[in-house]
Legacy VTK file of the C-alpha trace (Angstrom):
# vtk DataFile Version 3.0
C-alpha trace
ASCII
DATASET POLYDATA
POINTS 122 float
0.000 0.000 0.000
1.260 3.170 -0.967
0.950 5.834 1.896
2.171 9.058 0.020
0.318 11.082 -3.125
2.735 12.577 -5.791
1.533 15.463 -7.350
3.627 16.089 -11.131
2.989 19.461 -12.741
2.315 23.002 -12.101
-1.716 22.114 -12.271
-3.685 23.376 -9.081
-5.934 20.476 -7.483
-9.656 20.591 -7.403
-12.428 18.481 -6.146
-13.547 17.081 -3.336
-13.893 14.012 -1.629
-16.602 12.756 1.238
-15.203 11.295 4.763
-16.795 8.635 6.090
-18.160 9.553 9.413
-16.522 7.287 12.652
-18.300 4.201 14.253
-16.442 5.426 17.542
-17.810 9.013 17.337
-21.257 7.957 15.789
-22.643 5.028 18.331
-22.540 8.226 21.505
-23.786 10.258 19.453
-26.632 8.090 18.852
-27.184 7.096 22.473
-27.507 10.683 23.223
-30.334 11.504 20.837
-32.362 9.755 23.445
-32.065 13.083 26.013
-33.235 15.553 23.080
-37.332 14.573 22.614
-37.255 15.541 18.725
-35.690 14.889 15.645
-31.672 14.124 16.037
-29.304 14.033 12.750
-26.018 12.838 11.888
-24.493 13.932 9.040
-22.340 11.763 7.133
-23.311 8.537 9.571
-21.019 5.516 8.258
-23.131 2.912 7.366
-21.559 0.143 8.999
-23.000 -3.061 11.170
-22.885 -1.695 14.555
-24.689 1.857 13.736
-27.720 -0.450 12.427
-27.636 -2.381 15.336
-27.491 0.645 17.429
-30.192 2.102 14.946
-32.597 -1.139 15.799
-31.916 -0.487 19.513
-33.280 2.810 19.059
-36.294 1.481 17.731
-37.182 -1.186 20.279
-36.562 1.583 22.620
-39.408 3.550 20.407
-37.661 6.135 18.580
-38.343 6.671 14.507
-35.160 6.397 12.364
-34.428 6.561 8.506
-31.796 7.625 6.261
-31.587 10.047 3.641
-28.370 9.565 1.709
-25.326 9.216 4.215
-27.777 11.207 6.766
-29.319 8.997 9.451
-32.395 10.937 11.155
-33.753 10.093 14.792
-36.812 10.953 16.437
-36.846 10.217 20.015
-39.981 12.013 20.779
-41.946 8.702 21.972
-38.750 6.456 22.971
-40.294 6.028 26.319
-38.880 2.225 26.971
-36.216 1.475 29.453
-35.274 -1.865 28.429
-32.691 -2.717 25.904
-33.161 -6.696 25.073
-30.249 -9.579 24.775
-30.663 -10.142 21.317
-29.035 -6.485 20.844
-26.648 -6.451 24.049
-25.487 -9.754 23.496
-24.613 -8.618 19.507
-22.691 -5.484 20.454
-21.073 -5.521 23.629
-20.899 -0.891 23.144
-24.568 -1.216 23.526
-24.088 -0.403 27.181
-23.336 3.506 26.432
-26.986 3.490 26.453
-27.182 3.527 30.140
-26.723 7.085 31.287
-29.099 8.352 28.172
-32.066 6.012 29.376
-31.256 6.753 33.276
-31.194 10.707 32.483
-34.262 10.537 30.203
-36.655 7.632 31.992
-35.160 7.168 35.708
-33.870 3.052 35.177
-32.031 1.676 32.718
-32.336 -1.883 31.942
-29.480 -4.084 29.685
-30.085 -7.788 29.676
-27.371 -10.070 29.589
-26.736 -14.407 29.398
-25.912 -15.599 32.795
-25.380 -19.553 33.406
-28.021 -20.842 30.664
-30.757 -18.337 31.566
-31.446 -14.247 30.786
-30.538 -12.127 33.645
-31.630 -8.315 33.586
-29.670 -5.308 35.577
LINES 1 123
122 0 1 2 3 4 5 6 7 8 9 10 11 12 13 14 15 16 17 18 19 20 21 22 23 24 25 26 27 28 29 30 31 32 33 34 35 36 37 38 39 40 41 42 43 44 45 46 47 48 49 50 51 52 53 54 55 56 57 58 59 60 61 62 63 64 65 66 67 68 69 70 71 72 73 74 75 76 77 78 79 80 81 82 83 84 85 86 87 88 89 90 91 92 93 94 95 96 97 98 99 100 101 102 103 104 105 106 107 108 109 110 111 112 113 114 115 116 117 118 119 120 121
Protein backbone atom coordinates (compact mmCIF):
# COMPACT_ATOMS: atom_id res chain seq x y z
CA UNK A 1 0.00 0.00 0.00
CA UNK A 2 1.26 3.17 -0.97
CA UNK A 3 0.95 5.83 1.90
CA UNK A 4 2.17 9.06 0.02
CA UNK A 5 0.32 11.08 -3.13
CA UNK A 6 2.74 12.58 -5.79
CA UNK A 7 1.53 15.46 -7.35
CA UNK A 8 3.63 16.09 -11.13
CA UNK A 9 2.99 19.46 -12.74
CA UNK A 10 2.32 23.00 -12.10
CA UNK A 11 -1.72 22.11 -12.27
CA UNK A 12 -3.68 23.38 -9.08
CA UNK A 13 -5.93 20.48 -7.48
CA UNK A 14 -9.66 20.59 -7.40
CA UNK A 15 -12.43 18.48 -6.15
CA UNK A 16 -13.55 17.08 -3.34
CA UNK A 17 -13.89 14.01 -1.63
CA UNK A 18 -16.60 12.76 1.24
CA UNK A 19 -15.20 11.29 4.76
CA UNK A 20 -16.79 8.63 6.09
CA UNK A 21 -18.16 9.55 9.41
CA UNK A 22 -16.52 7.29 12.65
CA UNK A 23 -18.30 4.20 14.25
CA UNK A 24 -16.44 5.43 17.54
CA UNK A 25 -17.81 9.01 17.34
CA UNK A 26 -21.26 7.96 15.79
CA UNK A 27 -22.64 5.03 18.33
CA UNK A 28 -22.54 8.23 21.51
CA UNK A 29 -23.79 10.26 19.45
CA UNK A 30 -26.63 8.09 18.85
CA UNK A 31 -27.18 7.10 22.47
CA UNK A 32 -27.51 10.68 23.22
CA UNK A 33 -30.33 11.50 20.84
CA UNK A 34 -32.36 9.76 23.44
CA UNK A 35 -32.06 13.08 26.01
CA UNK A 36 -33.24 15.55 23.08
CA UNK A 37 -37.33 14.57 22.61
CA UNK A 38 -37.26 15.54 18.72
CA UNK A 39 -35.69 14.89 15.65
CA UNK A 40 -31.67 14.12 16.04
CA UNK A 41 -29.30 14.03 12.75
CA UNK A 42 -26.02 12.84 11.89
CA UNK A 43 -24.49 13.93 9.04
CA UNK A 44 -22.34 11.76 7.13
CA UNK A 45 -23.31 8.54 9.57
CA UNK A 46 -21.02 5.52 8.26
CA UNK A 47 -23.13 2.91 7.37
CA UNK A 48 -21.56 0.14 9.00
CA UNK A 49 -23.00 -3.06 11.17
CA UNK A 50 -22.88 -1.69 14.56
CA UNK A 51 -24.69 1.86 13.74
CA UNK A 52 -27.72 -0.45 12.43
CA UNK A 53 -27.64 -2.38 15.34
CA UNK A 54 -27.49 0.65 17.43
CA UNK A 55 -30.19 2.10 14.95
CA UNK A 56 -32.60 -1.14 15.80
CA UNK A 57 -31.92 -0.49 19.51
CA UNK A 58 -33.28 2.81 19.06
CA UNK A 59 -36.29 1.48 17.73
CA UNK A 60 -37.18 -1.19 20.28
CA UNK A 61 -36.56 1.58 22.62
CA UNK A 62 -39.41 3.55 20.41
CA UNK A 63 -37.66 6.14 18.58
CA UNK A 64 -38.34 6.67 14.51
CA UNK A 65 -35.16 6.40 12.36
CA UNK A 66 -34.43 6.56 8.51
CA UNK A 67 -31.80 7.62 6.26
CA UNK A 68 -31.59 10.05 3.64
CA UNK A 69 -28.37 9.56 1.71
CA UNK A 70 -25.33 9.22 4.22
CA UNK A 71 -27.78 11.21 6.77
CA UNK A 72 -29.32 9.00 9.45
CA UNK A 73 -32.39 10.94 11.15
CA UNK A 74 -33.75 10.09 14.79
CA UNK A 75 -36.81 10.95 16.44
CA UNK A 76 -36.85 10.22 20.01
CA UNK A 77 -39.98 12.01 20.78
CA UNK A 78 -41.95 8.70 21.97
CA UNK A 79 -38.75 6.46 22.97
CA UNK A 80 -40.29 6.03 26.32
CA UNK A 81 -38.88 2.22 26.97
CA UNK A 82 -36.22 1.48 29.45
CA UNK A 83 -35.27 -1.86 28.43
CA UNK A 84 -32.69 -2.72 25.90
CA UNK A 85 -33.16 -6.70 25.07
CA UNK A 86 -30.25 -9.58 24.77
CA UNK A 87 -30.66 -10.14 21.32
CA UNK A 88 -29.04 -6.48 20.84
CA UNK A 89 -26.65 -6.45 24.05
CA UNK A 90 -25.49 -9.75 23.50
CA UNK A 91 -24.61 -8.62 19.51
CA UNK A 92 -22.69 -5.48 20.45
CA UNK A 93 -21.07 -5.52 23.63
CA UNK A 94 -20.90 -0.89 23.14
CA UNK A 95 -24.57 -1.22 23.53
CA UNK A 96 -24.09 -0.40 27.18
CA UNK A 97 -23.34 3.51 26.43
CA UNK A 98 -26.99 3.49 26.45
CA UNK A 99 -27.18 3.53 30.14
CA UNK A 100 -26.72 7.08 31.29
CA UNK A 101 -29.10 8.35 28.17
CA UNK A 102 -32.07 6.01 29.38
CA UNK A 103 -31.26 6.75 33.28
CA UNK A 104 -31.19 10.71 32.48
CA UNK A 105 -34.26 10.54 30.20
CA UNK A 106 -36.66 7.63 31.99
CA UNK A 107 -35.16 7.17 35.71
CA UNK A 108 -33.87 3.05 35.18
CA UNK A 109 -32.03 1.68 32.72
CA UNK A 110 -32.34 -1.88 31.94
CA UNK A 111 -29.48 -4.08 29.69
CA UNK A 112 -30.09 -7.79 29.68
CA UNK A 113 -27.37 -10.07 29.59
CA UNK A 114 -26.74 -14.41 29.40
CA UNK A 115 -25.91 -15.60 32.79
CA UNK A 116 -25.38 -19.55 33.41
CA UNK A 117 -28.02 -20.84 30.66
CA UNK A 118 -30.76 -18.34 31.57
CA UNK A 119 -31.45 -14.25 30.79
CA UNK A 120 -30.54 -12.13 33.65
CA UNK A 121 -31.63 -8.32 33.59
CA UNK A 122 -29.67 -5.31 35.58
Amino acid sequence: MNDRIYIEGGHQLKGSIRIQGSKNAALPMMAASLLHRGVSVLKGCPRIADVFCMEEILQKLGAVTWWEDHDLYMDCENAGKWSVPFEFTGRMRSSVILLGALLARNGKPCLSRWVRDREKTY
